[in-house]
C-alpha positions as CSV (number, residue, x, y, z in Angstrom):
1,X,0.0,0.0,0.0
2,X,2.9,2.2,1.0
3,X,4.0,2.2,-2.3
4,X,1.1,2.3,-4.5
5,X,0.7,5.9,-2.2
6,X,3.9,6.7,-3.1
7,X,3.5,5.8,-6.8
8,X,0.3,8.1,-6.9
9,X,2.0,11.1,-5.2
10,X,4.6,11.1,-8.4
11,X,1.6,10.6,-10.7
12,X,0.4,13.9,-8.8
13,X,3.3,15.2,-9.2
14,X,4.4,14.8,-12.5
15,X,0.3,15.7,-13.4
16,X,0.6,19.3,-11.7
17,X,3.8,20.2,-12.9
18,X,3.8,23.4,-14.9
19,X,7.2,22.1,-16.9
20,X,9.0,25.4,-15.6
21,X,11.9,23.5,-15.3
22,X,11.7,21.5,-18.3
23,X,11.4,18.1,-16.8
24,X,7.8,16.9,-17.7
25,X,8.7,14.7,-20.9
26,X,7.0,11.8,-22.0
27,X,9.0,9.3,-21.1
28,X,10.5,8.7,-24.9
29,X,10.8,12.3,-25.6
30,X,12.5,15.2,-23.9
31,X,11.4,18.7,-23.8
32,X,12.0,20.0,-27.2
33,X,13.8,23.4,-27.8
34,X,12.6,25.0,-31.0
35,X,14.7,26.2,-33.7
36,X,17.1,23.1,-33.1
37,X,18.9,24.9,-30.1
38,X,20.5,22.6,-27.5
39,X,19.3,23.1,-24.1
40,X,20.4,22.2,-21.5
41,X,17.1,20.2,-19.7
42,X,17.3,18.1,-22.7
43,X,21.1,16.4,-21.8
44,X,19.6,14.1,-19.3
45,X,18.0,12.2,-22.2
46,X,20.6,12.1,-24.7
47,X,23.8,13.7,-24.0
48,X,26.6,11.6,-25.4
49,X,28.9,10.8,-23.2
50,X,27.4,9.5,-20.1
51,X,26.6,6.1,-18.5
52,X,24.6,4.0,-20.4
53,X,23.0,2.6,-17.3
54,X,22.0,3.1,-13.7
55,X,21.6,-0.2,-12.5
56,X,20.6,-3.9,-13.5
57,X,17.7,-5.1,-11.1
58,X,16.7,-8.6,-11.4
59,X,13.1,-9.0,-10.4
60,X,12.0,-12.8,-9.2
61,X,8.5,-14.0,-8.3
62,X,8.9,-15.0,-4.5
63,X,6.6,-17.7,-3.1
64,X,4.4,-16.1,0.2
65,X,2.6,-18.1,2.6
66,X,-0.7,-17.6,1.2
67,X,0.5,-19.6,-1.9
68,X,0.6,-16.1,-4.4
69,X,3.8,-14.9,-5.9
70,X,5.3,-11.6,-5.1
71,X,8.0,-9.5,-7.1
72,X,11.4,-9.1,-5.5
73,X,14.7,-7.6,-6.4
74,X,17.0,-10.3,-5.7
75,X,20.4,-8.7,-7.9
76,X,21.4,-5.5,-8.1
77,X,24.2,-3.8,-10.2
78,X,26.0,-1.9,-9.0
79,X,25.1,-1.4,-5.3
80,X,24.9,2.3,-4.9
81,X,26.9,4.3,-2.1
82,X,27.8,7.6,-0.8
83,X,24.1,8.5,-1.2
84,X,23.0,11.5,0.6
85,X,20.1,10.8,3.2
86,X,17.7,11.9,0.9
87,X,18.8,10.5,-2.1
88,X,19.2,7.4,-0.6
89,X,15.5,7.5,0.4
90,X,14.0,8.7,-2.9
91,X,16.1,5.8,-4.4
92,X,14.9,3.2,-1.8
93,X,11.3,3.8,-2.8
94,X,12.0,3.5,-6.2
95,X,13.9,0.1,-5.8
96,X,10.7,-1.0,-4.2
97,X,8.7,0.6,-6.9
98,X,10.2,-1.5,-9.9
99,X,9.3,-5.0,-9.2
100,X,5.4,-3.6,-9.5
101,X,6.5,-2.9,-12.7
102,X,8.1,-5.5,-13.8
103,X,5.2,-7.6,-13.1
104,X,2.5,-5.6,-13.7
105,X,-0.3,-8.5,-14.3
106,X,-0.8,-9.3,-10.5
107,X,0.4,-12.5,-8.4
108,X,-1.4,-15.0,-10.0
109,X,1.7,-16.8,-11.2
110,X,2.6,-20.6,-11.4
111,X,5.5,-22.1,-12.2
112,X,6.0,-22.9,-16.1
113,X,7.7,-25.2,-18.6
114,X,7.3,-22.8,-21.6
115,X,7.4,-18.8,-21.7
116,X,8.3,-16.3,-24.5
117,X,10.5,-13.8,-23.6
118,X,9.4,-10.1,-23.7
119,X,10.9,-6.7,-23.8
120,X,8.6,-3.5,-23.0
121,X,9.4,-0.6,-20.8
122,X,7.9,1.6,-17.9
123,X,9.0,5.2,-16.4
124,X,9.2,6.1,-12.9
125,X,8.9,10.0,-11.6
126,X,11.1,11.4,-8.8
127,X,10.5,13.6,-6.4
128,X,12.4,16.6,-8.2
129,X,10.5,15.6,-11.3
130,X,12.9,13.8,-13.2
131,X,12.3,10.1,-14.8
132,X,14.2,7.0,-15.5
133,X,13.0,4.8,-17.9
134,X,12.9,0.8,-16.9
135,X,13.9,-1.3,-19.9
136,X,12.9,-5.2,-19.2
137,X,13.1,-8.6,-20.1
138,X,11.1,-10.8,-19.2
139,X,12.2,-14.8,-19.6
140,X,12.3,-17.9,-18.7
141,X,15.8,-19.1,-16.9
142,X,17.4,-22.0,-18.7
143,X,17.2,-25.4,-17.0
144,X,15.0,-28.4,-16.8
145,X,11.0,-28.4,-15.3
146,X,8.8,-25.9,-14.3
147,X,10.6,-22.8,-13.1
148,X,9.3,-19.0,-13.0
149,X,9.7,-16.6,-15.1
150,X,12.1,-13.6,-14.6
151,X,12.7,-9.6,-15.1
152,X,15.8,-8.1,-16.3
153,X,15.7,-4.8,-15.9
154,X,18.1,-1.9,-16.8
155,X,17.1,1.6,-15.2
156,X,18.2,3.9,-17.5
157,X,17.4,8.3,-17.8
158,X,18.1,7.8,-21.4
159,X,15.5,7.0,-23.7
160,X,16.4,4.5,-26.3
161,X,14.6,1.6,-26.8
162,X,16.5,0.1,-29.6
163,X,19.8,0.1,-28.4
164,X,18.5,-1.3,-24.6
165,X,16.4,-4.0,-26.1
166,X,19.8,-5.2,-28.3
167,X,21.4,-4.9,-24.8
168,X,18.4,-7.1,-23.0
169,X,19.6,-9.5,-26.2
170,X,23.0,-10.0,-25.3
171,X,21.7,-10.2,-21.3
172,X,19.3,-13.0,-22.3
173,X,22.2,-14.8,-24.1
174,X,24.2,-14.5,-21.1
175,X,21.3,-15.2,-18.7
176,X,21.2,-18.8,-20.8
177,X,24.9,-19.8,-19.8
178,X,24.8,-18.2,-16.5
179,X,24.3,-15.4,-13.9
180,X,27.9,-14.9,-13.2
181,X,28.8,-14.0,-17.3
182,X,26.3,-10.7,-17.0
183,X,27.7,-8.8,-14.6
184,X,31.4,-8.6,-16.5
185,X,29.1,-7.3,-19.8
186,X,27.5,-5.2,-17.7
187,X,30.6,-3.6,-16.0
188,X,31.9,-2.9,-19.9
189,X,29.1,-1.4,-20.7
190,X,28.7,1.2,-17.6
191,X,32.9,1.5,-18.7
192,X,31.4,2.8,-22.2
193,X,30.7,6.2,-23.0
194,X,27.2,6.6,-24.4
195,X,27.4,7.7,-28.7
196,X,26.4,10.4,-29.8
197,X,23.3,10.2,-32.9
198,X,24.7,8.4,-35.8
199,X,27.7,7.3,-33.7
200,X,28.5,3.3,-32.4
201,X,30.2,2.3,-29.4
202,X,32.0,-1.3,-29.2
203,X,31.8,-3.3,-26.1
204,X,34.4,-6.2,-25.5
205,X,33.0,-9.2,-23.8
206,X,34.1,-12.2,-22.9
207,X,32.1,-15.5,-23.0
208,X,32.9,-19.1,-21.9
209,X,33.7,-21.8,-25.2
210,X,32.7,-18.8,-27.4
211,X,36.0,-16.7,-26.5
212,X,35.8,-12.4,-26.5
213,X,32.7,-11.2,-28.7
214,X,33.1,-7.4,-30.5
215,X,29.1,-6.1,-29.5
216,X,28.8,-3.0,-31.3
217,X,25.8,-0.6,-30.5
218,X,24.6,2.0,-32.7
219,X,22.5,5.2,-32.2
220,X,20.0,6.2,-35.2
221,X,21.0,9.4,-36.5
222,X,17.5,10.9,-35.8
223,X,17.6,10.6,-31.8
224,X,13.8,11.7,-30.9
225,X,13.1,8.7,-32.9
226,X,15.1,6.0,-31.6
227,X,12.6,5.2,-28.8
228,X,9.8,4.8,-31.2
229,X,8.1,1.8,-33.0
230,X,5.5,3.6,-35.5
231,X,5.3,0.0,-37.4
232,X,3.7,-1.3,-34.1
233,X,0.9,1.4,-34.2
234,X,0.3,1.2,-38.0
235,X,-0.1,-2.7,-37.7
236,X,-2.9,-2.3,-34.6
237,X,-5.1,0.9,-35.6
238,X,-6.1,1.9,-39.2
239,X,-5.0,5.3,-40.0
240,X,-8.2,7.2,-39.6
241,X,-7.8,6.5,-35.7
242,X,-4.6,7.2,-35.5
243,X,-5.6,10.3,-36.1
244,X,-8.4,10.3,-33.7
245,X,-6.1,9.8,-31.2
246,X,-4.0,11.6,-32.0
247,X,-6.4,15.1,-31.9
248,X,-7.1,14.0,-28.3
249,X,-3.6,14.0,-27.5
250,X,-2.8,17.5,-28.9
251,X,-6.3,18.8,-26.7
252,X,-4.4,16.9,-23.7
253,X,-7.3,14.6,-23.0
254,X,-7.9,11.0,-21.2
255,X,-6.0,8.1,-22.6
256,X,-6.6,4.6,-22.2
257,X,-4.9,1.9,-24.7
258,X,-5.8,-1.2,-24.2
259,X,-3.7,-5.1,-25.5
260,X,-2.6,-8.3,-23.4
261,X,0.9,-8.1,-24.7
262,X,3.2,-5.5,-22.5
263,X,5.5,-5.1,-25.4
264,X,2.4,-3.9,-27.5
265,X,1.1,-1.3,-24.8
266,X,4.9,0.3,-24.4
267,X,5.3,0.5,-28.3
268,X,2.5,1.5,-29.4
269,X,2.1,4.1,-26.6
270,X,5.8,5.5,-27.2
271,X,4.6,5.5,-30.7
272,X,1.3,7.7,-30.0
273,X,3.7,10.3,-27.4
274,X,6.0,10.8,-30.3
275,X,3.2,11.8,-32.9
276,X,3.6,15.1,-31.0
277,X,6.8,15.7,-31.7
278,X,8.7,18.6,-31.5
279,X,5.7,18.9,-28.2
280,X,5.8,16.7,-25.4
281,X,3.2,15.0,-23.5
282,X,3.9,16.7,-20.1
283,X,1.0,14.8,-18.0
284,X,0.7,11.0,-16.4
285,X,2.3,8.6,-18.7
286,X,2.4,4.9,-17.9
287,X,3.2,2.7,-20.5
288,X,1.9,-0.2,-18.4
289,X,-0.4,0.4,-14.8
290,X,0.2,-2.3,-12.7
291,X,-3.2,-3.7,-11.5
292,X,-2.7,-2.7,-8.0
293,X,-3.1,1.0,-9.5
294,X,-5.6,1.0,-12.5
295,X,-7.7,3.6,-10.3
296,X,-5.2,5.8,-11.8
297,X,-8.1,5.8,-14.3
298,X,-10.1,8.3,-12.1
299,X,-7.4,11.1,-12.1
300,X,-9.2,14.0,-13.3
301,X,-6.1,15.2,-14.8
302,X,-4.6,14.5,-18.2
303,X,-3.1,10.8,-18.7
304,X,-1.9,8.2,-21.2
305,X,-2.0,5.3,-19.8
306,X,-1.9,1.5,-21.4
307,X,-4.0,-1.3,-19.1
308,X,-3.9,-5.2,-19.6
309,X,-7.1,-6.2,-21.4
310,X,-8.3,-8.5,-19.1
311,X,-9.0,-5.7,-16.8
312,X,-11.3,-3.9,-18.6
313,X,-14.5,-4.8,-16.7
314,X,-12.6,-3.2,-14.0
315,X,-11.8,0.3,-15.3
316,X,-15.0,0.4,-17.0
317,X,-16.3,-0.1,-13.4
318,X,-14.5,2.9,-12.3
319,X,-15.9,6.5,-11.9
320,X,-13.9,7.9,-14.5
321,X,-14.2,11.5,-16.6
322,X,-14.4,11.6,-20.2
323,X,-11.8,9.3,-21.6
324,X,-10.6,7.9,-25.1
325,X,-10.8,3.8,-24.6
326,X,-8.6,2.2,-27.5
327,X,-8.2,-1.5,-27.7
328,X,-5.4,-2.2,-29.7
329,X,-6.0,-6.2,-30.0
330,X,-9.3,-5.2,-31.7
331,X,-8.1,-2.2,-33.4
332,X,-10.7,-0.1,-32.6
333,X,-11.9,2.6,-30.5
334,X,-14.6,1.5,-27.5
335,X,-15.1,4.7,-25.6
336,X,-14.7,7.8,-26.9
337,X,-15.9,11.8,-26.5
338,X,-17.4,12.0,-29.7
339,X,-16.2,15.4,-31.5
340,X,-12.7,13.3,-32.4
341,X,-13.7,12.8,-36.5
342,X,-13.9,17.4,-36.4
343,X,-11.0,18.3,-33.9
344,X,-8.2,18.9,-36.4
345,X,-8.9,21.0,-39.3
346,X,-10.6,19.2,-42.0
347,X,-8.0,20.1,-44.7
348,X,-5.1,19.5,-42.6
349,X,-6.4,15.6,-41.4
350,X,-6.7,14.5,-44.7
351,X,-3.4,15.8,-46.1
352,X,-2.2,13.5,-42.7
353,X,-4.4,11.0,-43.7
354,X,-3.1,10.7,-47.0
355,X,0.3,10.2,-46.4
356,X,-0.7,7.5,-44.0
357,X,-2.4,5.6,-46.0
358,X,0.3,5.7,-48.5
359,X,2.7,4.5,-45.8
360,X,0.5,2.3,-44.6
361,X,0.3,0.3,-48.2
362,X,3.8,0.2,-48.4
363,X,4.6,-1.7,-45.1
364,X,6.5,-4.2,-46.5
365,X,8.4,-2.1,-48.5
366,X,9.8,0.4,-45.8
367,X,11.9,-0.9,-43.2
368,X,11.6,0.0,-39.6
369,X,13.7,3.2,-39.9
370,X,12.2,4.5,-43.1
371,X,8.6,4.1,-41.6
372,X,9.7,6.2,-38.4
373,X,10.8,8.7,-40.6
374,X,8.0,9.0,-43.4
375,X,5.2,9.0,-40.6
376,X,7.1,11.7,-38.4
377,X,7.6,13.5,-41.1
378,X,3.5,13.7,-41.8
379,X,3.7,15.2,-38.5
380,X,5.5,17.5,-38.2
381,X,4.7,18.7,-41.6
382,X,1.4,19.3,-39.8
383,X,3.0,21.2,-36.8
384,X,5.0,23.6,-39.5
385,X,1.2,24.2,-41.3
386,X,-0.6,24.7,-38.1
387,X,2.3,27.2,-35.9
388,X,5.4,27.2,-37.6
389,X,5.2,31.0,-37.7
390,X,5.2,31.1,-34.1
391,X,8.8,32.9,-34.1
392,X,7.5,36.1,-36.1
393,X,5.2,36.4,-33.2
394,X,7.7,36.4,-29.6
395,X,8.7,40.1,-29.3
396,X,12.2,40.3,-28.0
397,X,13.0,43.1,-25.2
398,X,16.1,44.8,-24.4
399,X,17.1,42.5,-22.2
400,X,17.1,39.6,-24.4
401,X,13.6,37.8,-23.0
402,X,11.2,37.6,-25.1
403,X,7.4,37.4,-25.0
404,X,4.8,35.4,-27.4
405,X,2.0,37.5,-29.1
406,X,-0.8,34.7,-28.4
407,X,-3.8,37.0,-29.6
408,X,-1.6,37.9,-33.4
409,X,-0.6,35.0,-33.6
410,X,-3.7,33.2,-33.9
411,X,-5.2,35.8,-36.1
412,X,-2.4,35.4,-38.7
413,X,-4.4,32.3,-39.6
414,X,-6.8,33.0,-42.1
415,X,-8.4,29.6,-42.3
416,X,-11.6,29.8,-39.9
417,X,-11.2,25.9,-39.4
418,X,-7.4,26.4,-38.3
419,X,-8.0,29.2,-36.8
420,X,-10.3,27.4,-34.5
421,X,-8.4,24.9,-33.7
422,X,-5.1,26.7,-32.9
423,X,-6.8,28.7,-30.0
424,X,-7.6,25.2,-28.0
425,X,-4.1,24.2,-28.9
426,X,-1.9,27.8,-27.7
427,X,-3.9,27.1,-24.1
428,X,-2.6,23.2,-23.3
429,X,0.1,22.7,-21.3
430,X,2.8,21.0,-23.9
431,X,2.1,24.6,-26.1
432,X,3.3,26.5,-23.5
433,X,5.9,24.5,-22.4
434,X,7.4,24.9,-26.2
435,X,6.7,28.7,-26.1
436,X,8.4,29.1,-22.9
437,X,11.7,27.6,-24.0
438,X,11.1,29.5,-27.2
439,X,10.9,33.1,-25.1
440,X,14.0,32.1,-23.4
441,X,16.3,30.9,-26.5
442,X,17.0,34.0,-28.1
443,X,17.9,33.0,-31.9
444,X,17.7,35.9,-34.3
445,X,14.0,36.0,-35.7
446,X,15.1,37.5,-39.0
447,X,13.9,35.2,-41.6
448,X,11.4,32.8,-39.3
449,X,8.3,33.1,-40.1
């Protein structure tokens, strides 16, 4: 109970924050500063350079005396010292946080013979605001009978989900020989510097009758989409509710996605946060509620949350607000508002909807790369349509600060429908987040518009 609280007072949290300090990303996307300027809030994502990793938790299912299984952390690496009172505190709580996680479906477990392994991802919210992203594995250990299935779980504050699920690969290969050959791949690693876009670091490991293995790990040269799966969501939803979805997202509504798989929910919702790209979804964000917290449902506040489909009787049963209810196994919507087919401009949505359909049709064709980058581009072609003139409207003072022109900006629009809609958009939250680093970044305006 403690730390169900504990989790709620960070959902709170990270739900009231106003993103003055630039912390309240989604957890695959950092605060964006426009014009391409590096800031510095955004290094805790992706600045090259740092440690790949915090720690390796593995989570096991613990047998209690009522005959249920429980989560535990039983490995840790590296033990953490020279923690300040506080931090080590905060840090406690969110070591006893993760195994919730990890095992989100409950404590109805029994032991098993067969298990397919899977990789999805959650976020965690400090008490200063800041997040760390929980990559995991979840397998079967090697060996003979019926034996329970495990978590590998790398806390990370660096968004990436390719490169950590090629690092759960090589864990799971190691995991197969033996406990003791992870931790050396794991030391290399923390050794390692983390690339930079574009750039590969090699890791040297050693491993027993196979000798030293080169592992090379590459960043994609785009980095605000290498924590992205747009495939996954294009394969699930047609694209007309794709954009439904997506025009709920941008009004900062309710979000609930619905699948069985974990893997699906954390693609598929990383996916949907990264539509809004160069905005952020500042406001609850959980991959994956684990079913000791799917009243997180009644918040009144913003969220985007992804619930295991056999709980759906639940949440239906629970007093919530408005909220968009999309079941991804069906590929369909179940609950929504109602105005979702008229809140983007009509011109604007089928330009979108175009190009997704073309992308769509061409599945096969595209790899995994190209499709990130064709359906990201579709959006943020929209974006540049809809306020890409927002820098000929922040009026610069002496000083250097500036300030946006809401009311001229919005009439510069001379599209009624666009119009419209840009006035609901300049007044949520991930707007003004992007304005305010806007007022404070100072490039020359000549020639923006």
């Amino acid at each position: 109970a403690s730390i169900g609280n504990f989790i709620r007072r960070s959902l709170r949290r990270a739900g009231r924050r106003e993103g003055k300090d630039g912390s309240s990303a989604a957890e695959n996307t950092p605060p964006r500063v426009p014009q391409g300027k590096s800031g510095e809030r955004n290094s805790v994502f992706y600045s090259a350079g740092q440690f790949f990793f915090e720690y390796l938790v593995v989570v096991s299912l613990k047998k209690m005396p009522d005959g249920h299984y429980e989560p535990k952390i039983t490995y840790q690496f590296p033990k953490r010292e020279n923690l300040l009172k506080g931090q080590k505190e905060e840090e406690e709580r969110l070591l006893q946080a993760i195994p919730l996680f990890c095992f989100p479906d409950g404590n109805n477990w029994a032991p098993v013979t067969d298990f397919t392994s899977e990789t999805f991802s959650f976020v965690l919210t400090n008490v200063d605001g800041s997040r760390k992203i929980g990559y995991c594995r979840r397998l079967l250990p090697s060996g003979r009978g019926v034996r329970l299935p495990e978590v590998f779980c790398i806390i990370s504050c660096l968004g990436c989900f390719g490169l950590f699920s090629k690092i759960l690969d090589e864990v799971e290969k190691r995991r197969q020989i033996s406990m003791a050959v992870i931790y050396p791949f794991m030391q290399g690693l923390r050794e390692s510097p983390f690339p930079a876009p574009g750039k590969t670091v090699t890791i040297k490991s050693f491993i027993p009758e196979s000798g030293t293995e080169l592992i090379e790990l590459t960043r994609p040269v785009d980095a605000h989409l290498e924590h992205v799966e747009f495939q996954a969501l294009l394969q699930r939803l047609s694209p007309h509710l794709i954009l439904h979805i997506f025009a709920s997202a941008m009004l900062e509504r309710r979000l609930i996605f619905l699948a069985e798989e974990l893997s699906v929910l954390s693609q598929c919702i990383h996916a949907v946060a990264a539509l809004l790209y160069p905005f952020t979804w500042a406001h609850t964000y959980i991959p994956v509620v684990p079913e000791c917290l799917l009243d997180t449902v009644c918040c009144p506040t913003p969220f985007m949350v992804g619930i295991q489909r056999r709980h759906l009787e639940r949440v239906l049963e629970q007093p919530m607000e408005e909220a968009l209810i999309v079941d991804l196994c069906e590929g369909k919507i179940i609950r929504a508002v109602g105005d979702e087919e008229e809140i983007l401009p009509e011109k604007l949505q089928n330009e979108m909807l175009v190009s997704l359909n073309r992308h769509n049709n061409n599945n096969n064709v595209h790899t995994s790369e190209q499709v990130n980058a064709l359906v990201s581009e579709a959006f943020v072609h929209f974006f540049v349509r809809l306020v890409g003139h927002y820098a000929s409207y922040i009026k610069w003072g002496r000083s250097g600060s500036g300030s946006f022109q809401e009311r001229a900006f919005c009439k510069a629009i001379t599209s009624r429908s666009r119009r419209t809609f840009l006035k609901k958009f300049v007044k949520t939250n991930m707007f003004s987040l992007f304005i305010e680093e806007a007022e404070k970044s100072r490039i020359p305006q000549e020639g923006n518009g």
